[in-house]
C-alpha positions, 0 to 999 in steps of 0.5 A, a space after each residue: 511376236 505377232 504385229 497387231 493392226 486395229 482396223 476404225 470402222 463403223 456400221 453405217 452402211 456395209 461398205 466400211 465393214 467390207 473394206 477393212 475385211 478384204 484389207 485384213 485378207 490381203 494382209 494376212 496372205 502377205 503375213 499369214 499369222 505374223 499380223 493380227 486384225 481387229 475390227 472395232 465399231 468404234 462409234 457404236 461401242 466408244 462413242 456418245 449419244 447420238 454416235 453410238 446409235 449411229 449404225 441404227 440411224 444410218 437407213 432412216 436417214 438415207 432414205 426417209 430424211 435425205 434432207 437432213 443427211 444432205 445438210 450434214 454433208 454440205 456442212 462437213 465440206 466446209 472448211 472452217 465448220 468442219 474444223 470446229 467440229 472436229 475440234 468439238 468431237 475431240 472433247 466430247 468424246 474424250 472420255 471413250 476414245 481414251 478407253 478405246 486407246 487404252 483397250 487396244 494397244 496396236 502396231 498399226 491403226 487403219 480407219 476406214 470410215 469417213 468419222 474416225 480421221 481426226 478426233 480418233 487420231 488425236 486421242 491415240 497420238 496422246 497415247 501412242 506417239 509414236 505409232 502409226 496411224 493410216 485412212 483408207 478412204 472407201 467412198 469413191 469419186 465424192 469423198 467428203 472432207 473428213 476423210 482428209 487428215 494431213 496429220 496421218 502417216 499414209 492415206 490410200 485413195 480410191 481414184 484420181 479424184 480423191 487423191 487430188 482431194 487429198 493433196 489440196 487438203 495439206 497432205 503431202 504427196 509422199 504419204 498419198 497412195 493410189 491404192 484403188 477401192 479395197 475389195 475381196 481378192 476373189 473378185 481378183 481369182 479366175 472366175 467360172 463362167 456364166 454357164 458355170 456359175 448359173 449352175 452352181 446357183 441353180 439359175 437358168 442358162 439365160 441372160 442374167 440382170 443382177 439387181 442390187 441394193 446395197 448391204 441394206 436393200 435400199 432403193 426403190 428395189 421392189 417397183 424395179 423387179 417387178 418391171 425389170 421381171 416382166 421384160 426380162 421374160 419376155 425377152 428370155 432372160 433372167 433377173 435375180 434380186 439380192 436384197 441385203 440384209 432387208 428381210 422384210 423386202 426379202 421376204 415380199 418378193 419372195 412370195 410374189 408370183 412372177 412372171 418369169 425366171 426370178 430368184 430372190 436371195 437375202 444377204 449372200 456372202 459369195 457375190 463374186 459367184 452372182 456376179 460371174 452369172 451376170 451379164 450386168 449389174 443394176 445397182 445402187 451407187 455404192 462404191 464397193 459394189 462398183 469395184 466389184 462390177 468392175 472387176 467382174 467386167 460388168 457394166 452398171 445400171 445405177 438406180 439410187 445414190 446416197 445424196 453427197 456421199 455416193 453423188 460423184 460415184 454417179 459421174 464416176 461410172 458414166 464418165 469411164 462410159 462403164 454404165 449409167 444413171 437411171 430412177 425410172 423402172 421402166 426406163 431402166 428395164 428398157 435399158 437392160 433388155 437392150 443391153 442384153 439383146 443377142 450380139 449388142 456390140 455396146 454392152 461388149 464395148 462397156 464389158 471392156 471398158 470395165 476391165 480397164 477401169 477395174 483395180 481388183 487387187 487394190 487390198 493387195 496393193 495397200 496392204 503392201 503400203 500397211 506393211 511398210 508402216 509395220 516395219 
């Protein structure tokens, strides 16, 4: 019979998703059919009001109330208020989470989402004693307290910092991984290159900037094609923009008249394809984006962050000399026609350092520690 993993995710923003898709990827090239993954939303669908529209109030947050997320953060990283919440959370959502028990027996539970370390465990602890329970943290360098459950049977960490983090919180050392940030193991397969896979995207053979904006297309997106594009032509490059899931900025930019090669796309699900085109990556801080730049040796241009929960991504990027930290479209255009120019030893120089930083089979790597807790 086949052993069934059930993976706690959330939809507040698309990084969550993604981790627990290249985990259940890497598990079945290590299982095939003998495990079964599931995906539960289990905020939106077994949670209570105001968790159950948090995918919905995730954006307006972030972009529009960043007060209000940040006082939010710097509440969950104190320690005692974080476990009266936690405490609180156990109660008040009882009722659902003793659904989600009862609907979803499994062999293995894996939480990928900061939210679901503490009153989700408690609730299938009650149920299912003896069943293991996993966190794979997928936020990089600031990983709010949260994450940290010393209860769990293994956590996997994205870095050094976390894994420190999670050591100070009580967890002992044997159940600590330094798994790295999971990605899609296609970001770990030999690539095309550039000239091949500009082709394949019909993208001219010049130099290529990617901008990015996350899963959602946040950040100040629109100001900085606009400038970027402008210098990039009259350099000879290139730019192309992914903008997510915002459709509405998609479909803006698509219309604009711009001064040189521009190719604007919505959400695309072969990213390891643009980003084998590109020479670097101009990117909101997301951690799995910088995996993924990493893995593709790319160095990084980081336009935006999410306050507290993607800060520390920031320092993480500059301190491996891998990229830098940059709002100003002009500025950051200047940056990547210098970095692009023809021969410009630094950007080769951050290209390899990026190769060292890169952990591209992290899902491989955890989800051999996710079969050892299978049995």
């Amino acid at each position: 019979m086949a052993k069934r993993v059930v993976f706690l995710m959330s939809d507040t923003g698309g990084g969550h998703r993604a981790s627990a898709h290249a985990l259940a990827e890497a598990l079945h090239v290590l299982h095939g059919d003998a495990v079964q993954c599931q995906m539960v939303d289990l905020l939106t669908h077994y949670g209570t009001w105001p968790l159950s529209h948090a995918g919905a109030y995730y954006l307006p947050l972030v972009e529009q109330h960043r007060w209000l997320w940040r006082l939010g953060i710097g509440c969950s990283n104190q320690a005692r208020l974080w476990q009266a919440v936690a405490l609180s959370a156990r109660l008040w959502q009882r009722g659902g989470l003793r659904r989600f028990a009862a609907e979803y027996p499994a062999d293995l539970y894996v939480s990928v989402h900061p939210l679901l370390n503490h009153a989700p465990w408690w609730a299938l602890r009650r149920r299912y004693p003896h069943t293991p329970f996993a966190t794979v943290i997928t936020d990089l360098a600031s990983a709010p307290r949260p994450w940290y459950n010393p209860a769990v049977d293994l956590l996997s960490a994205s870095c050094s910092q976390v894994q420190a983090a999670a050591l100070r919180a009580g967890l002992p050392p044997a159940r600590v991984l330094l798994g790295g940030l999971p990605i899609r193991l296609a970001f770990a397969a030999s690539r095309p290159t550039p000239a091949e896979a500009r082709a394949a995207l019909r993208l001219e053979q010049r130099p290529t900037a990617l901008l990015l904006g996350g899963g959602e297309g946040m950040g100040a997106l629109e100001p900085t094609a606009a400038t970027l594009a402008a210098r990039l032509a009259s350099q000879g490059g290139q730019l192309a923009v992914i903008c997510g899931r915002n459709e509405a900025l998609r479909s803006r930019l698509a219309r604009q008249r711009w001064p040189g090669a521009v190719h604007v796309a919505g959400y695309v699900d072969n990213m390891p394809l643009w980003m084998a085109a590109a020479d670097l990556v101009i990117s909101k801080a997301g951690p799995g984006t910088i995996a993924e730049a990493l893995a593709c040796g790319l160095p990084l241009i980081l336009h935006s962050y999410v306050p507290g929960q993607e800060s520390g991504n920031v320092r993480y990027v500059q301190e491996r000399g891998v990229g830098l930290f940059c709002d100003d479209p002009d500025q950051i255009a200047a940056l990547a026609v210098n970095w692009l120019a023809p021969g410009n030893a630094a950007l080769a120089a951050m290209q390899a350092r990026a190769r060292v930083a890169a952990r591209p089979t992290a899902a491989l790597t955890i989800a051999e520690a996710l079969s050892k807790l299978l049995g």
